[in-house]
C-alpha positions as semicolon CSV with decimal commas, in nm:
position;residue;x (nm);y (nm);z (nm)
1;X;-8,022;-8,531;1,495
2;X;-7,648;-8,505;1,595
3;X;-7,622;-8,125;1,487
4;X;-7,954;-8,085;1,718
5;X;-7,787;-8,259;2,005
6;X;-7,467;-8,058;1,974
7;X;-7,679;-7,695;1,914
8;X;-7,857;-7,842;2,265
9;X;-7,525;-7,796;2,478
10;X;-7,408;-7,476;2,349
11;X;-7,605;-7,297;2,623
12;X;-7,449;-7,542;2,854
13;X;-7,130;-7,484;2,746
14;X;-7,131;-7,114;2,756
15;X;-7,283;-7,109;3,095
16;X;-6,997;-7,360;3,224
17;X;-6,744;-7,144;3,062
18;X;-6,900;-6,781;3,235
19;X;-6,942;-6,911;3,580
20;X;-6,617;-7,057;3,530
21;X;-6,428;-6,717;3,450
22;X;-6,648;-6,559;3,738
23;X;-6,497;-6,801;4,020
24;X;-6,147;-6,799;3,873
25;X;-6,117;-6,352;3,863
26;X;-6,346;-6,399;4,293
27;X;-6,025;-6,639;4,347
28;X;-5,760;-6,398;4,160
29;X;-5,920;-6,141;4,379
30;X;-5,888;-6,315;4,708
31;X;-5,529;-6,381;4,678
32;X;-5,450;-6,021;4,566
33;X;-5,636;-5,860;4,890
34;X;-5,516;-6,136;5,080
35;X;-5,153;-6,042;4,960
36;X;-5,238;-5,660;4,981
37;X;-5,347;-5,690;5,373
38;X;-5,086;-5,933;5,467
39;X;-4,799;-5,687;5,288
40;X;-5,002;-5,400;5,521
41;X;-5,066;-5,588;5,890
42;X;-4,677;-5,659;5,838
43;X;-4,627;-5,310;5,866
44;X;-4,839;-5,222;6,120
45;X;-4,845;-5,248;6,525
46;X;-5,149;-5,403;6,644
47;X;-5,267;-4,995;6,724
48;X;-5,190;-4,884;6,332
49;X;-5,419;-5,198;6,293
50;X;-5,721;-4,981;6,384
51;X;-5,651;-4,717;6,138
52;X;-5,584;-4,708;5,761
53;X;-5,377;-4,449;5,534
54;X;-5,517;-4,277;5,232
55;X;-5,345;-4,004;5,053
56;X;-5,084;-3,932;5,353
57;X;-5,404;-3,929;5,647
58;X;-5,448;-4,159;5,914
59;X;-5,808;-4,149;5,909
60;X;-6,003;-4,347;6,150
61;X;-6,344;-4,551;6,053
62;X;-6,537;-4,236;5,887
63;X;-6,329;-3,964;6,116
64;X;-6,031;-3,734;6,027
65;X;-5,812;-3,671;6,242
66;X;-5,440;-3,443;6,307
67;X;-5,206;-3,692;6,418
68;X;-4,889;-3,485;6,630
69;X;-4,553;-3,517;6,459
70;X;-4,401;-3,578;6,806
71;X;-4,554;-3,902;6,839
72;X;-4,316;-4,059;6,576
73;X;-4,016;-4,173;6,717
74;X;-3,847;-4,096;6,357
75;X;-3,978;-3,737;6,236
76;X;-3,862;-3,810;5,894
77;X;-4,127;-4,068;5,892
78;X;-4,343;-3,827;5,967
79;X;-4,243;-3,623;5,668
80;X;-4,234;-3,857;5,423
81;X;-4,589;-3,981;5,586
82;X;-4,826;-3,642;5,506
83;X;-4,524;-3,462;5,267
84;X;-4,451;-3,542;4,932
85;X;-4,102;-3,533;4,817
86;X;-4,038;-3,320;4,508
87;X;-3,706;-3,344;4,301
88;X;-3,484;-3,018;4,332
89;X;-3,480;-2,970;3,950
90;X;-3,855;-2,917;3,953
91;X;-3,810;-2,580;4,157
92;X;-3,700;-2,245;3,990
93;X;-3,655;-2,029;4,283
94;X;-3,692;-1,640;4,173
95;X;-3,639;-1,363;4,460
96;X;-3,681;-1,346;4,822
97;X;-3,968;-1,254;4,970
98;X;-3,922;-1,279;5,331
99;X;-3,695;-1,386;5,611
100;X;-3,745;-1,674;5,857
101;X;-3,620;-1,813;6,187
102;X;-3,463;-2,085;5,949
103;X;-3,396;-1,968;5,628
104;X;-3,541;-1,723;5,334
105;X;-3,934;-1,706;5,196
106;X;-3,864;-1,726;4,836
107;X;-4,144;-1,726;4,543
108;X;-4,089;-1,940;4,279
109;X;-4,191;-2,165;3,986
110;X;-4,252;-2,533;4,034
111;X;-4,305;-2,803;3,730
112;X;-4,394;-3,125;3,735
113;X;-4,409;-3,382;3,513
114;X;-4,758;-3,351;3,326
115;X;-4,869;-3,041;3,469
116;X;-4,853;-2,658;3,363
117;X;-4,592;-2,499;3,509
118;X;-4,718;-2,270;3,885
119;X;-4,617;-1,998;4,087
120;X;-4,535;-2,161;4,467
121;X;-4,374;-2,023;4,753
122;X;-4,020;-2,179;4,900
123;X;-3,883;-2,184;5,256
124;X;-3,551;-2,297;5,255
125;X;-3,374;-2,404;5,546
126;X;-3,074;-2,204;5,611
127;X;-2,708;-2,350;5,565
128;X;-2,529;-2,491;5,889
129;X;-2,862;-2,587;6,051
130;X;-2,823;-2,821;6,341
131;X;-3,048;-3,135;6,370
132;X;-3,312;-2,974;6,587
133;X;-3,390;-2,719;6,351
134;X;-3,446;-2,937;6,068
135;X;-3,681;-3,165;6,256
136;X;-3,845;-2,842;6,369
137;X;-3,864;-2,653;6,030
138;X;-4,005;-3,004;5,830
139;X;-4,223;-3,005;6,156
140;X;-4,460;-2,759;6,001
141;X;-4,480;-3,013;5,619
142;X;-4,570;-3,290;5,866
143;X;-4,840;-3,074;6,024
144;X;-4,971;-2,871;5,718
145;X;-4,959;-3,230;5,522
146;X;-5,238;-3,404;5,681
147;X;-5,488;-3,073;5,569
148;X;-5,671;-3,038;5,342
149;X;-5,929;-2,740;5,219
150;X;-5,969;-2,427;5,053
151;X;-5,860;-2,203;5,378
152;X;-5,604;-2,370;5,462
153;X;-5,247;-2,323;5,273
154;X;-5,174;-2,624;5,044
155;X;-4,856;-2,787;5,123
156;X;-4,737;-2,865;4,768
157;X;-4,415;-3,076;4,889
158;X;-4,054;-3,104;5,024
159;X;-3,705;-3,142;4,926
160;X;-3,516;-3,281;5,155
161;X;-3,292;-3,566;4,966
162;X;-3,069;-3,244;4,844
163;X;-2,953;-2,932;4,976
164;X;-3,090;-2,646;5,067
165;X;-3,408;-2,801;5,231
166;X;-3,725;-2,727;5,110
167;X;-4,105;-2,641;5,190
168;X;-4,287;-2,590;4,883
169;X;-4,658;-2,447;4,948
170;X;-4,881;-2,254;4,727
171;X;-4,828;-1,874;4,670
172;X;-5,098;-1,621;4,816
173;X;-5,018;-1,330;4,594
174;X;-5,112;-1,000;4,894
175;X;-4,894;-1,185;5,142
176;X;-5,033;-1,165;5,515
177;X;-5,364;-1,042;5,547
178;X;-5,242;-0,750;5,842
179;X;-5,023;-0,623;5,607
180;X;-5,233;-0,604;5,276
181;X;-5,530;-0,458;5,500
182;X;-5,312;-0,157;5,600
183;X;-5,193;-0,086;5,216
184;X;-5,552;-0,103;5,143
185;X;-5,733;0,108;5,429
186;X;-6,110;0,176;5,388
187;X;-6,091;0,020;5,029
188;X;-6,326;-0,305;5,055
189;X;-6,698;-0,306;5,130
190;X;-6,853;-0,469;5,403
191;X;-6,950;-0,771;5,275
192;X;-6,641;-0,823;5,142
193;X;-6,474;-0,797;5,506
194;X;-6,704;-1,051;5,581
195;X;-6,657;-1,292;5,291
196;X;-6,277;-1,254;5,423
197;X;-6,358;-1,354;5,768
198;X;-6,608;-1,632;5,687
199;X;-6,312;-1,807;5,504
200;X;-6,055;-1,786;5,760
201;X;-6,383;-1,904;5,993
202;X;-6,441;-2,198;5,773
203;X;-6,067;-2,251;5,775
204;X;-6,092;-2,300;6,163
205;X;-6,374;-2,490;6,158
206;X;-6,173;-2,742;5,990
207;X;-5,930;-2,781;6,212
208;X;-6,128;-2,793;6,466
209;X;-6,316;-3,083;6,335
210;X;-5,964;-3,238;6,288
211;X;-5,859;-3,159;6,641
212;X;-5,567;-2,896;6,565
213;X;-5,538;-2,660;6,775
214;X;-5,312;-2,355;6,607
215;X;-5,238;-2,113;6,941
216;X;-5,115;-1,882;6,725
217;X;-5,477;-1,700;6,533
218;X;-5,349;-1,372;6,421
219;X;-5,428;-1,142;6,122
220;X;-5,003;-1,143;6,040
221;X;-5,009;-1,548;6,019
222;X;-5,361;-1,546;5,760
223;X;-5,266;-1,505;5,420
224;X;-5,443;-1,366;5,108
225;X;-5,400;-1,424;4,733
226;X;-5,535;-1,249;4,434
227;X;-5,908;-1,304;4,446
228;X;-5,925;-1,232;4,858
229;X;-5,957;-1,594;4,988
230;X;-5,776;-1,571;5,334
231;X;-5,571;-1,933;5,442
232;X;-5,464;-1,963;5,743
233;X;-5,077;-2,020;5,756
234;X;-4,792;-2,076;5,999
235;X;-4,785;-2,433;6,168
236;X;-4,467;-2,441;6,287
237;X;-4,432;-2,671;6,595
238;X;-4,203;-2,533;6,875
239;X;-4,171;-2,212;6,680
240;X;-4,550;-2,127;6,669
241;X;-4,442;-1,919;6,967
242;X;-4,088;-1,881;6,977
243;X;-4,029;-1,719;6,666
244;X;-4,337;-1,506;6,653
245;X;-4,223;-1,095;6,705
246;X;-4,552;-1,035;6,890
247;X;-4,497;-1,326;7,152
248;X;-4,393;-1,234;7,486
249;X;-4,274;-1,466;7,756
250;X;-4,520;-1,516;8,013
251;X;-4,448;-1,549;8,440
252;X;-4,544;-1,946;8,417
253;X;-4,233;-1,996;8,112
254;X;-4,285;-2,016;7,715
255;X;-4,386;-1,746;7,467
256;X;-4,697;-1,620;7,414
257;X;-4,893;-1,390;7,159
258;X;-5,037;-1,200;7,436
259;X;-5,291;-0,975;7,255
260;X;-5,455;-1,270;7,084
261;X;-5,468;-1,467;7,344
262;X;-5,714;-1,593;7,561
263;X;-5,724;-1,500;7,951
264;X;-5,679;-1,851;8,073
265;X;-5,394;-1,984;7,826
266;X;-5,213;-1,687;7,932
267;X;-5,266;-1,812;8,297
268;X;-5,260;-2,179;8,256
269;X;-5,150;-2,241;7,937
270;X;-5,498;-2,414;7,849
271;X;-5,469;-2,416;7,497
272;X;-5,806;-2,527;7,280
273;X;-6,056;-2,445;7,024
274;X;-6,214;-2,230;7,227
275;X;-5,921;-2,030;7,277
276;X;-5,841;-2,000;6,941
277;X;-6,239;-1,896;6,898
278;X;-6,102;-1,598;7,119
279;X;-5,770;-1,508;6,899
280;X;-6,040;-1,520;6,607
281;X;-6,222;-1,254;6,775
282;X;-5,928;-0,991;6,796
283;X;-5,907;-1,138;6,394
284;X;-6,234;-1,003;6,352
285;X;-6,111;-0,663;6,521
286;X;-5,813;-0,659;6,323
287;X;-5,989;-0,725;5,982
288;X;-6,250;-0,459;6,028
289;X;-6,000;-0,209;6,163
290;X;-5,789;-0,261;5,859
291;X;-5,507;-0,399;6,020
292;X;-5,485;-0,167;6,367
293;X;-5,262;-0,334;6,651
294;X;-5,508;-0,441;6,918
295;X;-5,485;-0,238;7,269
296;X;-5,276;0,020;7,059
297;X;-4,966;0,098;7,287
298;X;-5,080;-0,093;7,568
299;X;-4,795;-0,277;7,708
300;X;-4,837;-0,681;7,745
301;X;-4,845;-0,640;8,148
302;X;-5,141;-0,387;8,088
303;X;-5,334;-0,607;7,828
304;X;-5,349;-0,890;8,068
305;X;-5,486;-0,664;8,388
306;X;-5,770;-0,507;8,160
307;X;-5,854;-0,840;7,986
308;X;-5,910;-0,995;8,319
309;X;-6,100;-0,691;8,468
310;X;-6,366;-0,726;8,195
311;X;-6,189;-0,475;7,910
312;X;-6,300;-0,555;7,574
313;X;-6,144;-0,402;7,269
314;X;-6,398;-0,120;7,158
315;X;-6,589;-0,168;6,816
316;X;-6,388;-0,053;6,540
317;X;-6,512;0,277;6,327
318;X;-6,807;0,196;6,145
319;X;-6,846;-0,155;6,221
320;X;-7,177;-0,357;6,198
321;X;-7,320;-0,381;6,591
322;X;-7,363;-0,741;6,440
323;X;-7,042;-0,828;6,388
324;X;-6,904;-0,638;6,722
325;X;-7,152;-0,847;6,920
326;X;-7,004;-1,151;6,739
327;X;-6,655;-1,047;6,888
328;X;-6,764;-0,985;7,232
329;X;-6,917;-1,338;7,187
330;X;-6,584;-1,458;7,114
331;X;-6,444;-1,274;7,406
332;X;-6,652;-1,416;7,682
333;X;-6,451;-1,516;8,007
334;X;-6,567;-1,876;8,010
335;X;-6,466;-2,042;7,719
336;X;-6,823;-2,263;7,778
337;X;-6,974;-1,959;7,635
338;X;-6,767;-1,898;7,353
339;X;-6,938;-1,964;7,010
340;X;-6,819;-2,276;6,811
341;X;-6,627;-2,207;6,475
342;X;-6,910;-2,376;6,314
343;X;-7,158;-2,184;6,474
344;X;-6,973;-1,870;6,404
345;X;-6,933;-1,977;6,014
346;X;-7,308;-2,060;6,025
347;X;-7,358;-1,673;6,172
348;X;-7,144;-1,503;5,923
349;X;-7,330;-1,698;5,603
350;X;-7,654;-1,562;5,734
351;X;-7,498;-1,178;5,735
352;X;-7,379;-1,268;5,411
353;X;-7,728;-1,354;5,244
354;X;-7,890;-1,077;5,459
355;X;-7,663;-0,752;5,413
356;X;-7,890;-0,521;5,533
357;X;-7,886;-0,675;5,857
358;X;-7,506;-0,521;5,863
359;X;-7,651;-0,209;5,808
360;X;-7,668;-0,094;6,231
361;X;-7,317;0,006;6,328
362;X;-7,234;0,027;6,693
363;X;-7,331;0,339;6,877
364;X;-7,054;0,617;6,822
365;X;-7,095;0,719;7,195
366;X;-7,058;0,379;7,338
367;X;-6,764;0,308;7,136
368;X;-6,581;0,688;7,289
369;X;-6,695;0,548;7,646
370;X;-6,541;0,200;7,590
371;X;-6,207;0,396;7,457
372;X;-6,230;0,696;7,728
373;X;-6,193;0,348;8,009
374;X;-5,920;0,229;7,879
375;X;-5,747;0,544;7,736
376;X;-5,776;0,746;8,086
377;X;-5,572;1,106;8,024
378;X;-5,377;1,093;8,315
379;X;-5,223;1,438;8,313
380;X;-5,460;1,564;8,106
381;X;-5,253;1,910;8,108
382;X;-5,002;1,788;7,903
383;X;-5,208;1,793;7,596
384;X;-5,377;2,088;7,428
385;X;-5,593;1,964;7,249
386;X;-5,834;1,636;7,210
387;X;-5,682;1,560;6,845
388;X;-5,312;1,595;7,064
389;X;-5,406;1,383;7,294
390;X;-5,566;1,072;7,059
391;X;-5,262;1,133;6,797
392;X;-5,018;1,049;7,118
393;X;-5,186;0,705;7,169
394;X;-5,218;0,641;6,805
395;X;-5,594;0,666;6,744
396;X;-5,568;1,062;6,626
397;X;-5,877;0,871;6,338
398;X;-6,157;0,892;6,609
399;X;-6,089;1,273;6,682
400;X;-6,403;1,314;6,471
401;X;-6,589;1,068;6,663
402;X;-6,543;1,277;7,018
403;X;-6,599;1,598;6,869
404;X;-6,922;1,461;6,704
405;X;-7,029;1,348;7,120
406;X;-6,935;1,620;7,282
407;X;-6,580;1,558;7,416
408;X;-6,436;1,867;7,222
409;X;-6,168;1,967;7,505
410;X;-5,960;1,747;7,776
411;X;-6,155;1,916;8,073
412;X;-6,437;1,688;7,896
413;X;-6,281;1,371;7,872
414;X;-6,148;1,387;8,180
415;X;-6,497;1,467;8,365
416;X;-6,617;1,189;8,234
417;X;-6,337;0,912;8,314
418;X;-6,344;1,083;8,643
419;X;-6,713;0,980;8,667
């Protein structure tokens, strides 16, 4: 009878015992998150109270967004916020590949602990650098820090607890897409043109979303590695402009890009997505002209008059009408009307799973009127020849083109910008 009594409880007993292990781990876990929030609201300002931090991002309730570097009062917060420091001895540095306001582009080696050994690219801030340009060149970690996707350039890390200073990023094997384009003219299909431009459009998209805003959308600041995805690159913050070759300074102060640029950040400096929609357009011309200099020899002053009188770039040779259109989309006055960069990636994948719709290239006439308005042969006397005249302002490749419509001698050409 006892042993039945005692076999009665054990279910008892083992039911005390669970529910009892259940409320102690609930009260273990209380004080730990308790401890965790209290160690975290004692860091925070009532404002950081509204955010939280995950992996270097201050991300709002289900929202990511770029948070300025300026807005620290200590940029090597900001830094060590969105930049992970890497020791020194991790880095092999193994030529120069460039040259920088700051310091040399080197490609290198980097190694850390539990990973394979990988190729990376260094920017090292020059010896004798004054405070200013080290907040400035650690500027760009804070900014390329907080991103994160396949077309954008992967920030890696930083060095700065030794000398020289360090960005480490990841290396794009072809270097800057302008550059690679012209080594390679004519050598890439159509669709894979496209597949180029739909990643540095997905790319923008992204930081659009995030609410960046790069001002600086150029074929020489995309880069390209070894399978032809394009990242966009260069988020520098006061040098985005100042130490850009093509920048020009402007009547209202500051440097600006002026061929990329849109018509009213030139005139008011209203920089925004929709202006960088508009530098994606002349990427666009620049990708399927293999790497031509928009408005050829055009000075700046020039650029800016035709721009605002309704000049558009021509169509490149042989480009899709669809993609042209998509430019001139880009290029519309109002920035309203501009496509958004998701809209345009959303365009581009429908090309891409319809390539016979990229088939129709722009009329070959229309493209020699568009270049006869802008390309007027004043003096028309001095050359002897069509070919003469299109080699002196660099575009000697469309001589076929105008012979092909008619425009076979400089009495012909100018008749018609006469008319």
């Amino acid at each position: 009878l006892a042993a039945s009594s005692d076999q009665s409880q054990i279910p008892i007993i083992v039911v005390s015992v669970t529910v009892g292990v259940i409320l102690l781990a609930v009260v273990i876990g209380f004080l730990l998150s308790g401890r965790r929030c209290g160690y975290s609201k004692a860091k925070q300002d009532p404002e950081e109270e509204k955010m939280h931090f995950h992996n270097g991002h201050i991300k709002l309730p289900g929202v990511r967004t770029y948070i300025d570097p300026h807005t620290y009062e200590d940029p090597n917060q900001a830094v060590h916020e969105f930049a992970k420091e890497i020791e020194a001895s991790c880095i092999t540095i193994e030529r120069v590949i460039g040259a920088g306001e700051f310091g040399e582009v080197c490609s290198g080696r980097l190694k850390l602990q539990g990973k394979r050994e990988f190729p990376v690219a260094i920017k090292t801030l020059k010896v004798g650098y004054t405070e200013k340009q080290r907040r400035d060149f650690l500027g760009e970690a804070s900014i390329m820090g907080q991103f994160d996707h396949p077309n954008i350039i992967h920030l890696e890390g930083v060095v700065t607890k030794s000398k020289p200073v360090m960005i480490v990023t990841e290396y794009m094997e072809n270097g800057s897409l302008d550059t690679f384009l012209k080594k390679n003219d004519g050598q890439f299909t159509v669709i894979q043109l496209v597949g180029m431009l739909r990643g540095i459009a997905s790319g923008m998209k992204y930081l659009s979303d995030m609410g960046y805003v790069h001002r600086d959308l150029a074929a020489r600041n995309i880069l390209i590695n070894s399978n032809l995805v394009c990242k966009v690159s260069d988020f520098g913050l006061s040098r985005v402009l100042e130490d850009d070759p093509e920048a020009a300074y402007t009547t209202r102060g500051g440097k600006i890009p002026i061929r990329w640029t849109a018509p009213e950040a030139i005139a008011f400096r209203k920089f925004t997505s929709a202006s960088d929609v508009w530098s994606y357009g002349i990427v666009m011309w620049e990708v399927m002209s293999y790497g031509e200099r928009p408005y050829w020899e055009m000075t700046n002053q020039d650029v800016i008059k035709a721009v605002e009188e309704g000049y558009r770039l021509p169509s490149p040779m042989d480009c899709p009408a669809a993609l042209y259109q998509l430019m001139l989309d880009c290029w519309q006055k109002d920035r309203n009307s501009r496509p958004k960069f998701d809209e345009i990636v959303s365009m581009l994948d429908k090309l891409i799973r319809n390539p016979s719709s990229l088939k129709t290239l722009v009329n070959a006439s229309s493209r020699v009127s568009n270049l006869l308005v802008e390309h007027s042969p004043v003096g028309s006397s001095a050359y002897r020849s069509v070919g003469e005249w299109l080699e002196a302002i660099k575009m000697g490749r469309y001589t076929e083109i105008f012979m092909e419509n008619g425009y076979s001698s400089m009495d012909a050409v100018a008749q018609v910008t006469l008319e």
